[in-house]
N, C-alpha and C positions, 0 to 999 in steps of 0.2 A: 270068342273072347267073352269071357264074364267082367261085371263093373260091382264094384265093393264101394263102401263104407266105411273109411279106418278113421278112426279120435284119437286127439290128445290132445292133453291140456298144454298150451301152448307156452307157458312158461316153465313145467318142463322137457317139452320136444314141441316147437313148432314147423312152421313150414319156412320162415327164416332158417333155422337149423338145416332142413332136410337142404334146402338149397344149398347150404356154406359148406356138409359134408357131400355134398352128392351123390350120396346112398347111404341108408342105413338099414338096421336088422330091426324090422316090427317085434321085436320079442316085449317078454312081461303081462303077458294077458292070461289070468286066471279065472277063464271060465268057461267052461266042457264047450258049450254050446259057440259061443265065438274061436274056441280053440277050434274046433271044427269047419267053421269057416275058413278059415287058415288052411286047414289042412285040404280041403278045395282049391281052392287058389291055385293058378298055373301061371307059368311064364308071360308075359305077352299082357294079362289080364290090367285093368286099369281100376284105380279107386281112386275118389273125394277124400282128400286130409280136409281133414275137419277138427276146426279147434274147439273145444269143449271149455264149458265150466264158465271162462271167463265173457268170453266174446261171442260162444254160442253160434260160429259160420263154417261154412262149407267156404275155403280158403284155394282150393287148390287141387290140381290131376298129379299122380301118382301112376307107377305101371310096377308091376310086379315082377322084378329080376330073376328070384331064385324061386323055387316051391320049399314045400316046409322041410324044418330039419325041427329035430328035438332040441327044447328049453328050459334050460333047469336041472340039475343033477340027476332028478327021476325020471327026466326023459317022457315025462308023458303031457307034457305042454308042446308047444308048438310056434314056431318063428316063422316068419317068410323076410324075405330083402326086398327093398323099394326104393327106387329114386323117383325125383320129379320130373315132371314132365313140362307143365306151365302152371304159373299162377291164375287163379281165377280174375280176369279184369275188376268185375264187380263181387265181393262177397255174400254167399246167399244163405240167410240167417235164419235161427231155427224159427224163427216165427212166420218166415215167409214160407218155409217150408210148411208149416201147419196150417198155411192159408190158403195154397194151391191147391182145387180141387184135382188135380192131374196127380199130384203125391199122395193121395189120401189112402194108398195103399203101401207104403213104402217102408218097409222092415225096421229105418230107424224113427221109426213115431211109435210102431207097436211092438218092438222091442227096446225102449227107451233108455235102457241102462247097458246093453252091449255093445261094447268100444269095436266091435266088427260084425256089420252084416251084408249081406247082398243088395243088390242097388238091379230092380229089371231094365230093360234095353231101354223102354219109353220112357222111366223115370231119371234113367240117366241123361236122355234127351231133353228132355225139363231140366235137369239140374244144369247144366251145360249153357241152353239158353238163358236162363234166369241169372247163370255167371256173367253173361255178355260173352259167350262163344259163339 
């Protein structure tokens, strides 16, 4: 099992939402490099929703339903399906993220602008704890 990193700005798609539909298609991501993440991704696999922009926290576990299909008429983007799995008890915010020396390696600090990256075993382990899991 791989653990992921998925954003979104939570007003419009949060983890309210992902809850009230109970699945939705990760699509609209325009960028080779996260597009490719995506296209990693396998069934089973579990990500952090994280809401960006406004509130700046790790909100929540996700698991990845489907692997990727193509997105967009030219077909050279990339979607996967996800539901939730649990709310994070406690919210873990991008500043606490950048204060843990346990994360000081972790894909979304030093690729700060892609809405999808990989999450290692340990730093999921911190993330997880830090939620109150």
């Amino acid at each position: 099992m791989a653990y992921w990193f998925l954003r979104s700005e939570p007003d419009v798609y949060g983890w309210d939402h992902l809850v009230r539909d109970g699945t939705t298609e990760w699509d609209g991501i325009r960028n080779y490099t996260a597009r490719n993440f995506l296209k990693d991704m396998q069934v089973g696999d579990r990500a952090i929703f994280y809401h960006s922009n406004t509130e700046k926290a790790a909100v929540g576990i996700m698991e990845i339903t489907r692997r990727w299909r193509p997105d967009g008429p030219d077909e050279k983007w990339a979607s996967v399906a996800v539901r939730p799995i649990e709310r994070l008890p406690r919210p873990v915010t991008l500043a606490e993220i950048k204060t843990e020396p346990r994360l000081a390696r972790i894909e979304v600090l030093r690729q700060s602008r892609l809405s999808v990256t990989p999450v290692r075993d340990d730093e999921w382990a911190v993330l997880l704890e830090m939620g109150g899991l």
